[in-house]
MARDOMI-252385 format. One record per residue (C-alpha): residue in one letter; residue number from 1; x, y, z. Coordinates in Angstrom, 1 decimal, padded with zeros to 4 digits. Example, Ala and Ser with C-alpha at 12.3 -4.5 7.8 and 13.67 -1.06 7.14 Angstrom:
(selo "A"; 1; (012.3; -004.5; 007.8)) (selo "S"; 2; (013.7; -001.1; 007.1)) 
REM end
This chain:
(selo "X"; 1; (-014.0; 040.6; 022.4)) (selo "X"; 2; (-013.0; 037.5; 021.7)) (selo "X"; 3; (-011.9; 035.7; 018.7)) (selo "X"; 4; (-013.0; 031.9; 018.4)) (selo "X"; 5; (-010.1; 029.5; 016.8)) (selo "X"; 6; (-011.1; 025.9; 015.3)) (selo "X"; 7; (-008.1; 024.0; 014.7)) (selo "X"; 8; (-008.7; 020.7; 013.2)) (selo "X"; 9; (-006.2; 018.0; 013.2)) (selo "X"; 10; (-007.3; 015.2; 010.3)) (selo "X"; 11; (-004.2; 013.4; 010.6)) (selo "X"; 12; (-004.8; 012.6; 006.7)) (selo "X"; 13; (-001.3; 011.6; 007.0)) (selo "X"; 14; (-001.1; 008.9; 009.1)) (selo "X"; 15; (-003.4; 007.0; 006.7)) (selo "X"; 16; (-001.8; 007.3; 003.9)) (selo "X"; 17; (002.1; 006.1; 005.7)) (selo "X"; 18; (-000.2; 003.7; 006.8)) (selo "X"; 19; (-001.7; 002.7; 003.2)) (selo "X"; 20; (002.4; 002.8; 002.3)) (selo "X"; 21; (003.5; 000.1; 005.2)) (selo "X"; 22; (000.8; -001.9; 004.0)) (selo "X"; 23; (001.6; -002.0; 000.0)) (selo "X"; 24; (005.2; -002.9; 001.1)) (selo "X"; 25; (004.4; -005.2; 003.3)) (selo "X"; 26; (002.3; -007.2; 000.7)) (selo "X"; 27; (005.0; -006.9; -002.0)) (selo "X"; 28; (007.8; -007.8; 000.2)) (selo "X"; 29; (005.6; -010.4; 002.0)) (selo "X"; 30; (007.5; -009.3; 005.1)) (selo "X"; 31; (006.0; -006.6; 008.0)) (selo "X"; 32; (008.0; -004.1; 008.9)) (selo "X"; 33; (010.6; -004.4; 011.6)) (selo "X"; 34; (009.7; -002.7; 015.1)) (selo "X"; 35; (012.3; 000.0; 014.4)) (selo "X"; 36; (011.2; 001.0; 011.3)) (selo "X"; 37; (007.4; 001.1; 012.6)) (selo "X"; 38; (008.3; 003.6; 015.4)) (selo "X"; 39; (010.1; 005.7; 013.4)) (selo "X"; 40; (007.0; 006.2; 010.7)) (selo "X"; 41; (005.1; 006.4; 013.6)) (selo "X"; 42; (007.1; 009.1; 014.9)) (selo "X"; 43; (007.3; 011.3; 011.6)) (selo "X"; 44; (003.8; 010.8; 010.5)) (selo "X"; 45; (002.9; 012.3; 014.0)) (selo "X"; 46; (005.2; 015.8; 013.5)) (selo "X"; 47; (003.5; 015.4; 009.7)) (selo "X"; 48; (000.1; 015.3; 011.1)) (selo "X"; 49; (000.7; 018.1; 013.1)) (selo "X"; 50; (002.3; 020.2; 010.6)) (selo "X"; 51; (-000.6; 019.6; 008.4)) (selo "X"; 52; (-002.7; 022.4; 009.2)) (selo "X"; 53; (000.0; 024.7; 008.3)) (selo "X"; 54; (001.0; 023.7; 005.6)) (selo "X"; 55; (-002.8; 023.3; 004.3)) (selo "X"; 56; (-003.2; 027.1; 004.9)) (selo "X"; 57; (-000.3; 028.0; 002.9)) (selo "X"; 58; (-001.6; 026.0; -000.4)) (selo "X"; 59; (-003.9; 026.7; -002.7)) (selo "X"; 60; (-005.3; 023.5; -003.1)) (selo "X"; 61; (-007.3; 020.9; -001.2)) (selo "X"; 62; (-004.4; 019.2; 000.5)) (selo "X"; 63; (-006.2; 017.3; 002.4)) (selo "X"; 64; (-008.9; 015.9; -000.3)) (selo "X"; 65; (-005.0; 015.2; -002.3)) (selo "X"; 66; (-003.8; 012.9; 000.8)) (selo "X"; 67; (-007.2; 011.3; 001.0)) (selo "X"; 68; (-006.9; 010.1; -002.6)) (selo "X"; 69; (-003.0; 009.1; -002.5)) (selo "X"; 70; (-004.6; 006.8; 000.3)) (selo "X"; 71; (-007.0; 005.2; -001.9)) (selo "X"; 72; (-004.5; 005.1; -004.9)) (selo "X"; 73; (-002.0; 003.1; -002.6)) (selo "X"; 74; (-005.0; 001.2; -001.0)) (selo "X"; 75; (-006.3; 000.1; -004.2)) (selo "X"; 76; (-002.8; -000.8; -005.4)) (selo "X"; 77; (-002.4; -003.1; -002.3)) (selo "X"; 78; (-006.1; -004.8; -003.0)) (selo "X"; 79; (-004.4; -005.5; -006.6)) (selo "X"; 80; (-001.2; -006.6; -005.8)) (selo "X"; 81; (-002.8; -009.1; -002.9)) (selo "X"; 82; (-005.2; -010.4; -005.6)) (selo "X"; 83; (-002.5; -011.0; -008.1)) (selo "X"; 84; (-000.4; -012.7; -005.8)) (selo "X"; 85; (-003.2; -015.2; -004.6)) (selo "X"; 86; (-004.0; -015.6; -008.4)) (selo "X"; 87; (-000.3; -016.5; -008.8)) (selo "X"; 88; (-000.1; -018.6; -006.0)) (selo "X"; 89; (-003.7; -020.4; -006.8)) (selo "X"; 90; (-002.6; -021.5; -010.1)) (selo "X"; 91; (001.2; -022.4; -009.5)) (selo "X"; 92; (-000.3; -025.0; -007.0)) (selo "X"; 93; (-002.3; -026.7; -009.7)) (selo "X"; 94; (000.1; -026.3; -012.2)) (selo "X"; 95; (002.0; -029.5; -011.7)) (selo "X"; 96; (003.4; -030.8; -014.6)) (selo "X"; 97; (001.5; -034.3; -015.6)) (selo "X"; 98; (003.6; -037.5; -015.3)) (selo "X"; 99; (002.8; -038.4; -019.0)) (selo "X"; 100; (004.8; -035.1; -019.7)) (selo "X"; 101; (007.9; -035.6; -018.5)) (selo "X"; 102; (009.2; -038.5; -020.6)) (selo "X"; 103; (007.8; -036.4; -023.9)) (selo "X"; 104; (010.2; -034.0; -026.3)) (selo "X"; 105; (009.8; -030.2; -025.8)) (selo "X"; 106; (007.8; -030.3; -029.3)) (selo "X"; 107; (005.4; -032.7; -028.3)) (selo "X"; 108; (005.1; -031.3; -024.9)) (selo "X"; 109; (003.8; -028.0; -026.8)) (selo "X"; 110; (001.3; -029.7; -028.7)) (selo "X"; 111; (003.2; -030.0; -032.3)) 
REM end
């Protein structure tokens, strides 16, 4: 007799390092070096194939817990990215008018 084994590998955490590398690459407005990239790679690959295990051992949906920790960090990014180009968009037409300048700070308020 024989005993049928599924073992699936999701790999739910690569994603989410991958979600992470992306926020901090948006807030620091620098990728990450080469060296840092292969060592996330290579942790997020032992995580990935420790997840199963772990996940068998808990008594919750690890898995669906990942997944949403991705679209947490994912959403986060899509904010930060549209704040920044908000920030940027209106610092460029922002310049301060000519007429301006030569005006005291009270005037220049609008008193």
């Amino acid at each position: 007799m024989t005993t049928d084994l599924t073992v699936t590998n999701t790999a739910a955490i690569t994603p989410l390092v991958t979600a992470g590398e992306g926020l901090v690459a948006t807030i620091t407005s620098k990728p990450l070096t080469d060296n840092a990239t292969k060592i996330t790679r290579g942790i997020t690959s032992v995580l990935d194939g420790l997840l199963p295990a772990v996940a068998e051992r808990v008594s919750f949906d690890l898995d669906g817990v990942l997944a949403g920790a991705t679209e947490a960090l994912t959403g986060v990014n899509k904010a930060v990215v549209a704040a920044k180009s908000k920030a940027t968009a209106e610092a460029a037409t922002a310049t301060p008018s000519a007429d301006n300048l030569n005006q005291p700070a009270s005037s220049q308020a609008g008193e």
